[in-house]
C-alpha positions as CSV (number, residue, x, y, z in Angstrom):
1,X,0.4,9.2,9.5
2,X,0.0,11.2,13.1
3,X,-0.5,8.0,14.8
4,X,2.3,7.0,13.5
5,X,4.3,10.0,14.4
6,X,3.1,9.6,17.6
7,X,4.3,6.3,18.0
8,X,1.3,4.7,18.2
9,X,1.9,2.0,15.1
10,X,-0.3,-0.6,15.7
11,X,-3.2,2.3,15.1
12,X,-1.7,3.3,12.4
13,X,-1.2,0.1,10.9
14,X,-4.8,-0.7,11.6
15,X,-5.8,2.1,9.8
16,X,-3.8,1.8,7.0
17,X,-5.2,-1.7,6.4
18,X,-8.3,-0.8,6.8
19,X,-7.8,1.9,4.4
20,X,-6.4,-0.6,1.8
21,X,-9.5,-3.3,2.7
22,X,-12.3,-0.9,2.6
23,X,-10.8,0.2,-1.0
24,X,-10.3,-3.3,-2.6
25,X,-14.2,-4.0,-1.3
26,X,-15.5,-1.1,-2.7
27,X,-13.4,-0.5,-6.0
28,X,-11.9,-3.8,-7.0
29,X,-8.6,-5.3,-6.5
30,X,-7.1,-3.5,-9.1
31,X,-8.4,-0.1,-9.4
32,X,-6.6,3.3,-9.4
33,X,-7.5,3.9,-5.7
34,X,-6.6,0.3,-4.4
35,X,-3.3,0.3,-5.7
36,X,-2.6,3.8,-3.8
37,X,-4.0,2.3,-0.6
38,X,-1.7,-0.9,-1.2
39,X,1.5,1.6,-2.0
40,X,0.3,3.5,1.1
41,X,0.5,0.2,3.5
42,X,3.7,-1.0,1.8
43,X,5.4,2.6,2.3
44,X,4.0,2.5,6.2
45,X,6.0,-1.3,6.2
46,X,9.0,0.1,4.7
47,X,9.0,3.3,7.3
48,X,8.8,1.0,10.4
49,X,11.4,-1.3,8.9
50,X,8.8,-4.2,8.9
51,X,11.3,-6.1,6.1
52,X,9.3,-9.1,5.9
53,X,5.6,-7.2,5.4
54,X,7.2,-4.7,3.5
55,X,8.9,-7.3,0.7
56,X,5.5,-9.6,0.5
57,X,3.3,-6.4,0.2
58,X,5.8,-4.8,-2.2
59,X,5.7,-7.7,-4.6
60,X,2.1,-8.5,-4.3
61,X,1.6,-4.5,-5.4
62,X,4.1,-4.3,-7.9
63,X,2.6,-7.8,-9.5
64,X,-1.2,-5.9,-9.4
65,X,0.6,-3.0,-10.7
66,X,2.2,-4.2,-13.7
67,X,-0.8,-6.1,-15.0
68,X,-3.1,-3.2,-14.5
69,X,-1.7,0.2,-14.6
70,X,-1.2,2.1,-17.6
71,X,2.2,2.6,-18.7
72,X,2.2,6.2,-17.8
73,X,0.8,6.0,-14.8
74,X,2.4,6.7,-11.2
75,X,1.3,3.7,-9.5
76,X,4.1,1.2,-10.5
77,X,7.1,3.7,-9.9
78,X,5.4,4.5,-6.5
79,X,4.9,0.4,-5.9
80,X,8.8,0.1,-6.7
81,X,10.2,3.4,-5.4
């Protein structure tokens, strides 16, 4: 996030996917902790106005979301907020 606030996006992109790849290789796709690292990349799309990114990532996370979150859960209203 201070990268990104110091307007240096492309580090802060590359963190934030590397955040998001690291946690999909080490917990699974669909884990609790992925799905916040894929909500934390879509939110960093959505901030820059990256449209494009920003609607692909968002409906690959919701999708991943709604088949495996619990009900109660944060991770879906965060994926569609």
């Amino acid at each position: 996030m201070a990268k990104r606030r110091l307007g240096k996006t492309d580090e802060a992109e590359a963190l934030y996917r590397e955040g998001y790849e690291t946690t999909r290789r080490t917990f699974g796709a669909t884990s609790p902790t992925t799905l916040i690292s894929m909500v934390n990349l879509g939110s960093f799309y959505a901030r820059e106005r990256r449209c494009k990114e920003h609607a692909a990532f968002l409906d690959e996370t919701a999708a991943v979301c709604r088949q495996h979150s619990l009900p109660d859960t944060p991770n879906l209203g965060l994926a569609l907020r």
